[in-house]
TORFI-231650 format. One line per field, with one value per atom (N, C-alpha, C): x, y, z; residue number from 1; residue in one letter; chain; atom name. Coordinates in nm, 2 decimals. Layout:
<recs>
u: X ...
v: Y ...
w: Z ...
num: NUM ...
residuo: A ...
cadena: A ...
atomo: CA ...
</recs>
This chain:
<recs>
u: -1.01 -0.95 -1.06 -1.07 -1.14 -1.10 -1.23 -1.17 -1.04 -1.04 -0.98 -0.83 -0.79 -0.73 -0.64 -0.73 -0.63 -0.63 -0.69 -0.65 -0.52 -0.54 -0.39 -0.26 -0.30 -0.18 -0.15 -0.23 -0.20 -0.08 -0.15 -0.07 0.07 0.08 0.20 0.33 0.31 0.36 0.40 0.31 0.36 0.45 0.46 0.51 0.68 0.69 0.76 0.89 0.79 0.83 0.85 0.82 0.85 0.98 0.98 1.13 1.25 1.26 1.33 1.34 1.23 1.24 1.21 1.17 1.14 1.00 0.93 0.79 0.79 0.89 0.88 0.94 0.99 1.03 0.94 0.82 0.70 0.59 0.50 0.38 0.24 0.16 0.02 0.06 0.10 0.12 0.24 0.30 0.43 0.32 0.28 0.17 0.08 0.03 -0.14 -0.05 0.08 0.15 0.21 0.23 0.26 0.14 0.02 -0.07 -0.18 -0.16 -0.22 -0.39 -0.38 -0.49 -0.49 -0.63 -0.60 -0.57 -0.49 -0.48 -0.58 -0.68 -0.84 -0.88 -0.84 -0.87 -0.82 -0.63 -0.61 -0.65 -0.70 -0.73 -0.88 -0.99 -1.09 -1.04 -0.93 -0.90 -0.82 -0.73 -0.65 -0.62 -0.73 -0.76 -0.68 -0.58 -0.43 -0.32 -0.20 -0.03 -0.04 -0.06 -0.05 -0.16 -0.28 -0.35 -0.29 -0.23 -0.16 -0.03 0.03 0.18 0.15 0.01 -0.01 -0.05 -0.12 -0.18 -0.07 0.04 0.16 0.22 0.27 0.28 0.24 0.13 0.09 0.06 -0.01 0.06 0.18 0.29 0.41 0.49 0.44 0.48 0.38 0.27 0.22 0.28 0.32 0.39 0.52 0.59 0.70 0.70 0.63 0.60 0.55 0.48 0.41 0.53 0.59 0.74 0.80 0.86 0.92 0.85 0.75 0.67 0.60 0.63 0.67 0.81 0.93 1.05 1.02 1.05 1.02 1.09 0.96 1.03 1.09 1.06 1.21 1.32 1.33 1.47 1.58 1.70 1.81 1.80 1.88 1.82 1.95 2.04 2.13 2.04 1.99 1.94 1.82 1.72 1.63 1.71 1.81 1.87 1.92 1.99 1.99 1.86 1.74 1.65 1.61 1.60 1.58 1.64 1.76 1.88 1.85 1.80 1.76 1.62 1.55 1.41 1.49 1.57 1.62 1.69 1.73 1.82 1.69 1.55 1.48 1.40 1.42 1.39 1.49 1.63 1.68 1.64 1.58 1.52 1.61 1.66 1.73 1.85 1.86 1.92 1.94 1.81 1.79 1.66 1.63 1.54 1.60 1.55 1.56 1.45 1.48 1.34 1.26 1.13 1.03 1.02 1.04 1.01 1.18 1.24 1.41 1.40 1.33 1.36 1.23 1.16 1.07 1.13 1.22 1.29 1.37 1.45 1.53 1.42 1.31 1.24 1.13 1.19 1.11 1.06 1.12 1.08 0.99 0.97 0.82 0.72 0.74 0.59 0.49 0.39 0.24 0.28 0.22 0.23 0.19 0.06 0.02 0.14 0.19 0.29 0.43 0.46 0.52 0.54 0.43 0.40 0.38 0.33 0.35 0.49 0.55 0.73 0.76 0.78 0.80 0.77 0.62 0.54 0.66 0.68 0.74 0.89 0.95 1.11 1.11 1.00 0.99 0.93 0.85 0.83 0.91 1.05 1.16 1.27 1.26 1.35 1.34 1.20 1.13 1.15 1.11 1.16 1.31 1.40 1.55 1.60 1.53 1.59 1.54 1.41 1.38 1.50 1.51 1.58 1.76 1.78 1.89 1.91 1.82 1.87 1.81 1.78 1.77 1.87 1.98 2.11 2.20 2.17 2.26 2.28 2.14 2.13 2.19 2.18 2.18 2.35 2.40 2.57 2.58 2.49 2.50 2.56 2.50 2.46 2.53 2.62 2.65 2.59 2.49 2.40 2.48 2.62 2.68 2.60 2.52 2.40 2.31 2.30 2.14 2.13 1.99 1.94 1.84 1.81 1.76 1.84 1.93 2.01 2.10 2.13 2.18 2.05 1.95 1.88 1.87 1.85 1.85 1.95 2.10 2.19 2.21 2.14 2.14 2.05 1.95 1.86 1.90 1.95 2.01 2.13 2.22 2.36 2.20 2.16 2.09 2.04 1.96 1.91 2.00 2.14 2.22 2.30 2.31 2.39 2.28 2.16 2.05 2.06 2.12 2.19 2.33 2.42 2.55 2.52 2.42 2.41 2.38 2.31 2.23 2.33 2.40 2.53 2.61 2.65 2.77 2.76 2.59 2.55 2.57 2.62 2.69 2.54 2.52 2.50 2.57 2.75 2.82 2.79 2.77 2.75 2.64 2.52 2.43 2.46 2.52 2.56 2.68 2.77 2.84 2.75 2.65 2.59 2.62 2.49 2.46 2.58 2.71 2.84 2.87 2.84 2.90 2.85 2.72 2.65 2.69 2.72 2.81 2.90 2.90 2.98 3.11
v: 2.24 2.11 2.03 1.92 1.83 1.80 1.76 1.69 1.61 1.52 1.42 1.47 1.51 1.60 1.70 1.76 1.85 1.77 1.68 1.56 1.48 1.47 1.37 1.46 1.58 1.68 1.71 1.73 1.78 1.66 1.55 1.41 1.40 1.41 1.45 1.53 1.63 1.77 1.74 1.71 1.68 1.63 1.49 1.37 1.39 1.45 1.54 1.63 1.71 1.81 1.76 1.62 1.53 1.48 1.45 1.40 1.49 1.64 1.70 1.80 1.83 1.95 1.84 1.74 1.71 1.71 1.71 1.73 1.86 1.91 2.08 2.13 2.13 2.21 2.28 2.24 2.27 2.30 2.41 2.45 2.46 2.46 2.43 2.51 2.68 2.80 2.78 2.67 2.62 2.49 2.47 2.34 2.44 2.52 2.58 2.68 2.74 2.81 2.69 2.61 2.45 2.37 2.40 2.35 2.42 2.58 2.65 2.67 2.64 2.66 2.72 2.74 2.82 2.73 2.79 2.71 2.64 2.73 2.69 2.55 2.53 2.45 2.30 2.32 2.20 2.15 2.26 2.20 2.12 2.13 2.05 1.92 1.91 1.75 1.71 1.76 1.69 1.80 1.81 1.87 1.96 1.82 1.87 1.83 1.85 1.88 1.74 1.68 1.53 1.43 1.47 1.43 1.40 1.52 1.48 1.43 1.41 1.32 1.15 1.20 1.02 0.97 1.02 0.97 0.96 1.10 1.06 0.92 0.93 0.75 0.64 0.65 0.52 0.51 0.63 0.60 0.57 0.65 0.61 0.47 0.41 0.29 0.17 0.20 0.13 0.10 0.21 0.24 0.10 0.15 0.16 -0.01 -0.07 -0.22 -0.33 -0.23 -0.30 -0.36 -0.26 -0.25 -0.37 -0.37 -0.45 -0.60 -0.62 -0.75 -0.81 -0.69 -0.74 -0.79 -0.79 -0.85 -1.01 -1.07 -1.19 -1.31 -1.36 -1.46 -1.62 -1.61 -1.74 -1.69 -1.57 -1.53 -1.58 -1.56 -1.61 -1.51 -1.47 -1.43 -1.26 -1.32 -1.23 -1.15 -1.18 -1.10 -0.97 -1.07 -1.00 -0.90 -0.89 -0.78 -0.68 -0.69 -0.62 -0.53 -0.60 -0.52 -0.43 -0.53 -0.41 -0.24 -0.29 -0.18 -0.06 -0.13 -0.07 0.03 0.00 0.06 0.20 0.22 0.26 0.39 0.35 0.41 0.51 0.43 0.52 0.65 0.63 0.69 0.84 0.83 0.96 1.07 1.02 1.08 1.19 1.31 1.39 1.41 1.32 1.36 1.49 1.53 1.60 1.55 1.40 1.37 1.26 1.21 1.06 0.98 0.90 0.79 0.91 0.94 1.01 0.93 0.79 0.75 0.79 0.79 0.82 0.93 1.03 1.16 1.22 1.13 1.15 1.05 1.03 0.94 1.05 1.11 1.21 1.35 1.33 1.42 1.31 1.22 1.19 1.27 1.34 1.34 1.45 1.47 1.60 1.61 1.43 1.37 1.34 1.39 1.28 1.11 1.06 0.96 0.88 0.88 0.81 0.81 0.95 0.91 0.87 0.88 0.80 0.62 0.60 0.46 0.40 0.49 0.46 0.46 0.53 0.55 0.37 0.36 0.31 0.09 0.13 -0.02 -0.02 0.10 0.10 0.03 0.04 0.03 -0.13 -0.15 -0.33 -0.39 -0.34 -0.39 -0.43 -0.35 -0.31 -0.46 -0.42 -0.53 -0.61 -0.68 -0.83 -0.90 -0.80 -0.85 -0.92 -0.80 -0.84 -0.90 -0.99 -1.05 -1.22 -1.24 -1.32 -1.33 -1.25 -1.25 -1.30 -1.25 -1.26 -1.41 -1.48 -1.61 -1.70 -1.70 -1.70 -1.72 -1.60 -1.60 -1.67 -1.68 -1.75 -1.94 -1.90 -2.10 -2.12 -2.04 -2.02 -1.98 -1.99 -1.94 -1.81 -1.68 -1.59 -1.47 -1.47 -1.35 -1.39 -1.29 -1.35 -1.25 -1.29 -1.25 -1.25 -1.30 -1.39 -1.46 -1.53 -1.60 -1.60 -1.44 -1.34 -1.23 -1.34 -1.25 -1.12 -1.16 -1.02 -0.91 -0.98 -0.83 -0.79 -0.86 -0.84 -0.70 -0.74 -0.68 -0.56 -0.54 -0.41 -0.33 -0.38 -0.31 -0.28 -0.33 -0.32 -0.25 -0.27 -0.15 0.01 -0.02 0.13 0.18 0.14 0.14 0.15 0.13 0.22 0.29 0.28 0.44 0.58 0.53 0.61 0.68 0.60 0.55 0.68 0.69 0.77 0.92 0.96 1.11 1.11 1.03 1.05 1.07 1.00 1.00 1.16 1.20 1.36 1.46 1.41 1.51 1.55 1.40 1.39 1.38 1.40 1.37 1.34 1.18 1.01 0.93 0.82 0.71 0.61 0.60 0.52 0.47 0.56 0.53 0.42 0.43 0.35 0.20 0.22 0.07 -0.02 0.09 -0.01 -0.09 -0.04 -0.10 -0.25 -0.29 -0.44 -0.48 -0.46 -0.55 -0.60 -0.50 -0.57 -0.72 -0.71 -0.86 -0.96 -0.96 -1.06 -1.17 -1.27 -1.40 -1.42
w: 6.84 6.88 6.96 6.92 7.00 7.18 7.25 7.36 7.38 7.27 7.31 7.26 7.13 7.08 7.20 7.24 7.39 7.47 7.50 7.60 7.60 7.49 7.47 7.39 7.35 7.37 7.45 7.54 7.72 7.74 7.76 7.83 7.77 7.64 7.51 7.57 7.58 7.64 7.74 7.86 8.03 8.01 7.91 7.94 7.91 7.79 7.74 7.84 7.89 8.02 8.16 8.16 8.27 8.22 8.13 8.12 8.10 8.03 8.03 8.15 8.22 8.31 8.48 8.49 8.59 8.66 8.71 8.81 8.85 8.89 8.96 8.85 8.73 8.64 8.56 8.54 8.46 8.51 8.46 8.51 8.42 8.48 8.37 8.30 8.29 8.23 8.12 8.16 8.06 7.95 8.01 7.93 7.84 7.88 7.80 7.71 7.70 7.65 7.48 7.50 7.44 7.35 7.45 7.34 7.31 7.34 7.26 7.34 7.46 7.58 7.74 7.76 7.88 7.98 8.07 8.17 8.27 8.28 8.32 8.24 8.10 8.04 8.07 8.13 8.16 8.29 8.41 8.50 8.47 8.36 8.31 8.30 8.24 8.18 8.34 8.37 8.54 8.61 8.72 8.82 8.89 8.90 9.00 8.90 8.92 8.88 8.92 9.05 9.07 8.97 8.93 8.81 8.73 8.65 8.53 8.54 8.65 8.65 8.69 8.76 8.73 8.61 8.55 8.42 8.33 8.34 8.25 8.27 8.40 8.44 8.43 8.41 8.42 8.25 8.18 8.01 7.96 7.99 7.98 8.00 8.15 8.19 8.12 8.07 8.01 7.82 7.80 7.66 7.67 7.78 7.78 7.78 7.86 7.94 7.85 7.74 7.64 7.55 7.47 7.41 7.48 7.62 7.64 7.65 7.67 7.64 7.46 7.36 7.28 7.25 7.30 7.24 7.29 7.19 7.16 7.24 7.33 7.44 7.42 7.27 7.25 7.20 7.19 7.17 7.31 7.27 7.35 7.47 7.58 7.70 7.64 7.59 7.54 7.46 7.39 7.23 7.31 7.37 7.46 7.50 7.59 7.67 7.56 7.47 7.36 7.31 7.31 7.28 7.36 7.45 7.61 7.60 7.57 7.60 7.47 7.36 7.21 7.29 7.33 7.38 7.50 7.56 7.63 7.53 7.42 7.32 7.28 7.24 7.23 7.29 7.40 7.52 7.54 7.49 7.45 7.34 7.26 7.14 7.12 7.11 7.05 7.15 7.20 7.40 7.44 7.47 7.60 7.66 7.70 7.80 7.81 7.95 8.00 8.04 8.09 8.12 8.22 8.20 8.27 8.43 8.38 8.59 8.62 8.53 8.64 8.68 8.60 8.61 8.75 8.75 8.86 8.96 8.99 9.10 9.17 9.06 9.10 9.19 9.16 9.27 9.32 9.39 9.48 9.60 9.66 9.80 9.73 9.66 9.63 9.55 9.55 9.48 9.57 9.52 9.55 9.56 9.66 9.70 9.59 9.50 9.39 9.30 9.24 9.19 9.20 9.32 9.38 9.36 9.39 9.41 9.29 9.14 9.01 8.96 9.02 8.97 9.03 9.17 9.23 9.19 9.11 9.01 8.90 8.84 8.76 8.71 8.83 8.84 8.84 8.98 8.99 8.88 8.79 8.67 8.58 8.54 8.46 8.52 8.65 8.75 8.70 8.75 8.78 8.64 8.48 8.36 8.35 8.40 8.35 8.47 8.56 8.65 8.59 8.53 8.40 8.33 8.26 8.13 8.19 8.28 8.33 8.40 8.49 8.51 8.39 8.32 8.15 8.09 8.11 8.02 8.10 8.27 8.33 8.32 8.28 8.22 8.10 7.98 7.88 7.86 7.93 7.94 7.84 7.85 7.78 7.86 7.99 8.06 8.21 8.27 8.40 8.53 8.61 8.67 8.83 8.82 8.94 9.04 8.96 9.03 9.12 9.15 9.23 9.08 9.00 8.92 8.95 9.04 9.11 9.16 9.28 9.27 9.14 9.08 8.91 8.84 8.83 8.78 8.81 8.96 8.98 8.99 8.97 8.95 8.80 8.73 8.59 8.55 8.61 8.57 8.61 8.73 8.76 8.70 8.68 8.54 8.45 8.41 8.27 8.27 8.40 8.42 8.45 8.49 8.50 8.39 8.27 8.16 8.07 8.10 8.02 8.07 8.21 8.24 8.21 8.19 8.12 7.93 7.92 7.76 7.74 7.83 7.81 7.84 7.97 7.99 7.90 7.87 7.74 7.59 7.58 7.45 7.34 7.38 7.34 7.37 7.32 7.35 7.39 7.40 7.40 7.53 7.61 7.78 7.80 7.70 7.74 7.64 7.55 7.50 7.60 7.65 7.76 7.83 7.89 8.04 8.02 7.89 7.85 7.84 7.79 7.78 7.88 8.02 8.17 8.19 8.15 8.19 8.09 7.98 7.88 7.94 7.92 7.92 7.85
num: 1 1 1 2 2 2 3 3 3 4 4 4 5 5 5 6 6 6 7 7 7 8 8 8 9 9 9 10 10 10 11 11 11 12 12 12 13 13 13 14 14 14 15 15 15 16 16 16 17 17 17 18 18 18 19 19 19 20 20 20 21 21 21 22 22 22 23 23 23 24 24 24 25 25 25 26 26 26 27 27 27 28 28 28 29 29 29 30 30 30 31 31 31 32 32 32 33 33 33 34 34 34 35 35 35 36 36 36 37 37 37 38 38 38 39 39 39 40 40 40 41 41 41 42 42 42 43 43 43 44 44 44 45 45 45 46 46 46 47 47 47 48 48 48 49 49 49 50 50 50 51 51 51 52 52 52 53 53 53 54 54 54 55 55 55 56 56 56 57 57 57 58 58 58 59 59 59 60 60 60 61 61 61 62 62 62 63 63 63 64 64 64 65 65 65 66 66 66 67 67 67 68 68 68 69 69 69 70 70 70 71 71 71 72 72 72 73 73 73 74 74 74 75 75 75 76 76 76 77 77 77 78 78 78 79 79 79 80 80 80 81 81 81 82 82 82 83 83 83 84 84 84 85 85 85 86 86 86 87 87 87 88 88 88 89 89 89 90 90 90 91 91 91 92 92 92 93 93 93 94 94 94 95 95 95 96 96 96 97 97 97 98 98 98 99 99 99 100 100 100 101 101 101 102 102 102 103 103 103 104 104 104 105 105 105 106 106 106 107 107 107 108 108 108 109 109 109 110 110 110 111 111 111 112 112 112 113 113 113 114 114 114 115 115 115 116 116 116 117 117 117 118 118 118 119 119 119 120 120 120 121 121 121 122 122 122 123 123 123 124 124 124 125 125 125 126 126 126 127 127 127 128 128 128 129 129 129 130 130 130 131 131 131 132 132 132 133 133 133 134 134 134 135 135 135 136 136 136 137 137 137 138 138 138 139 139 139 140 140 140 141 141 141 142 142 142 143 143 143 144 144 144 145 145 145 146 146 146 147 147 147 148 148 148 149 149 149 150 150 150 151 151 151 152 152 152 153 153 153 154 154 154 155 155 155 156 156 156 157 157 157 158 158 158 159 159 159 160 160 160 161 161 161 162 162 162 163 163 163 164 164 164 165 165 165 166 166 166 167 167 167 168 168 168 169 169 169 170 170 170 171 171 171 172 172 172 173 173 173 174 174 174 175 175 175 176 176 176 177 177 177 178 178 178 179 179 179 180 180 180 181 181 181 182 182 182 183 183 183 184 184 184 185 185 185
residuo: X X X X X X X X X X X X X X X X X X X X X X X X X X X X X X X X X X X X X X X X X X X X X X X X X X X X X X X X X X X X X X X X X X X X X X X X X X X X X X X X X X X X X X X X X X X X X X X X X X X X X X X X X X X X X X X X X X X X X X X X X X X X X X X X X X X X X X X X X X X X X X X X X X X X X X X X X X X X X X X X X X X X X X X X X X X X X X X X X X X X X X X X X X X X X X X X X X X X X X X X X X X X X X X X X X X X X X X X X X X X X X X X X X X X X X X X X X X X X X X X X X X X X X X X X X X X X X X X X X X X X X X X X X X X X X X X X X X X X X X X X X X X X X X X X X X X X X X X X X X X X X X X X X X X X X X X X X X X X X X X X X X X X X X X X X X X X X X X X X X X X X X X X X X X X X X X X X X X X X X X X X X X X X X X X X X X X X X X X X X X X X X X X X X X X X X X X X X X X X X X X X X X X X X X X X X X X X X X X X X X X X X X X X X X X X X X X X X X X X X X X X X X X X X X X X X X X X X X X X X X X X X X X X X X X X X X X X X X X X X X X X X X X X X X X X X X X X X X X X X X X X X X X X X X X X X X X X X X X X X X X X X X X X X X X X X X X X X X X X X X X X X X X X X X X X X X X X X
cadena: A A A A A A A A A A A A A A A A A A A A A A A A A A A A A A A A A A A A A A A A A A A A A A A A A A A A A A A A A A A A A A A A A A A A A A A A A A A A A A A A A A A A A A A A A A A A A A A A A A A A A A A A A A A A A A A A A A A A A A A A A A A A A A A A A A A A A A A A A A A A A A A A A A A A A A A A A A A A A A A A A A A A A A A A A A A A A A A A A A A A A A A A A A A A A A A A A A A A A A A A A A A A A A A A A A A A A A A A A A A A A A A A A A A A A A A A A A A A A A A A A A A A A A A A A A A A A A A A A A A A A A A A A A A A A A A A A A A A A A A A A A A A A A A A A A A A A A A A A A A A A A A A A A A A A A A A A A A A A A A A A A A A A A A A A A A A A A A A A A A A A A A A A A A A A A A A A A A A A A A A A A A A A A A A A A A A A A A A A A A A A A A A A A A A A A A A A A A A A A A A A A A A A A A A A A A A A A A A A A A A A A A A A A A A A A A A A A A A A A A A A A A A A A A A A A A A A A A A A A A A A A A A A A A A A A A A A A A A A A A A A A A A A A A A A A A A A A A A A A A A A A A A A A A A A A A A A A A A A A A A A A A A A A A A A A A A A A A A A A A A A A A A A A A A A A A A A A A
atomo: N CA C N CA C N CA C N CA C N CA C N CA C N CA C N CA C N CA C N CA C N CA C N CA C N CA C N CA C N CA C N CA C N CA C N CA C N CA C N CA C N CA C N CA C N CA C N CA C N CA C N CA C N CA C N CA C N CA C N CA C N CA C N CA C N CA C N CA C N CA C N CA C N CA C N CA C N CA C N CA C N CA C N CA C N CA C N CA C N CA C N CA C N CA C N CA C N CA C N CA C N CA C N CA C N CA C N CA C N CA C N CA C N CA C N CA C N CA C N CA C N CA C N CA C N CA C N CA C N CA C N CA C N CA C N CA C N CA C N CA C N CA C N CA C N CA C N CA C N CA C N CA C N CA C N CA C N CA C N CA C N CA C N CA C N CA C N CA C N CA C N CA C N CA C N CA C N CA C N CA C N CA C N CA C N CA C N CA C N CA C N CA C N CA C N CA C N CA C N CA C N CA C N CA C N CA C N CA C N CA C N CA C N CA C N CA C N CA C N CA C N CA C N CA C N CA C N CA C N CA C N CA C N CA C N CA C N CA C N CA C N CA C N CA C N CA C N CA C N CA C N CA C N CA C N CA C N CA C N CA C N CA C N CA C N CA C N CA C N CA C N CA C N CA C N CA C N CA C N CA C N CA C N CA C N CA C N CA C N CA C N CA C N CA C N CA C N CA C N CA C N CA C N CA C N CA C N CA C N CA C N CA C N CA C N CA C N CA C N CA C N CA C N CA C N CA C N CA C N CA C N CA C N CA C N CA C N CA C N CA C N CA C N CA C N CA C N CA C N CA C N CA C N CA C N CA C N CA C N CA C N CA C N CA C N CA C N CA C N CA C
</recs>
């Protein structure tokens, strides 16, 4: 296998093992067992356990941020939120994982401060979108934000982040298509 090759199966895998086992759920020896390398080898590519959870993050959130800045900004403020919520859908993939920054939220207090602080870009990125999109829909008589699209946002964002550990619990999606209806007109 090439550098880059194990490089980005490494990053694959973590990312993977971040979302279904957590930050403390997984070990390089759970990784090199996964992609077929010594564990010597992954400390070459990220040094430290905090290495490769930042890098996961900030790929991830970069994936994830991209996606959401492709759904199309003359669409209606409604439709956008729908997509939003569609991207979220994909993020269960066979449901047994959730969003990787939720699931590193849930072990905050035993993160590295960098990734901390990448979880943390992350959420206000997510916000600051559907707090957009949301006084959007509140002009737009689509969407009722009860007129603090910000704090709207972040309660909405969290109902979905939430809505993505009930989908996994109850392994439904139905949980996570309610959220979006709450904010409906």
């Amino acid at each position: 296998m090439d550098k880059n090759t194990v490089r980005e199966a490494l990053l694959d895998h973590a990312q993977t093992l971040l979302m279904t086992r957590g930050y403390n759920g997984f070990s390089y020896r759970d990784l090199s067992e996964l992609v077929g390398v010594k564990t010597s080898s992954i400390h070459y590519y990220f040094p430290t356990k905090e290495d490769l959870a930042l890098e996961a993050v900030n790929a991830y959130s970069a994936d994830v941020m991209s996606s959401i800045y492709a759904i199309d900004s003359s669409a209606p403020a409604d439709k956008k939120l729908d997509r939003y919520t569609k991207l979220f859908g994909r993020i269960i993939g066979d449901g047994n994982q959730i969003c990787l920054c939720g699931m590193l939220a849930a072990d905050i207090e035993s993160l590295p401060q960098k990734v901390r602080q990448a979880v943390q870009s992350f959420y206000k990125a997510n916000e600051n979108w559907l707090a957009k999109v949301l006084a959007e829909g509140e002009a737009q008589d689509t969407l009722d934000a009860g007129g603090k699209p910000e704090a709207a946002a972040r309660t909405l964002y969290a109902a979905l982040q939430g809505s993505l550990l009930a989908c996994r619990l109850f392994q439904t999606r139905s949980r996570l298509e309610e959220v979006a209806e709450a904010f409906r007109r």
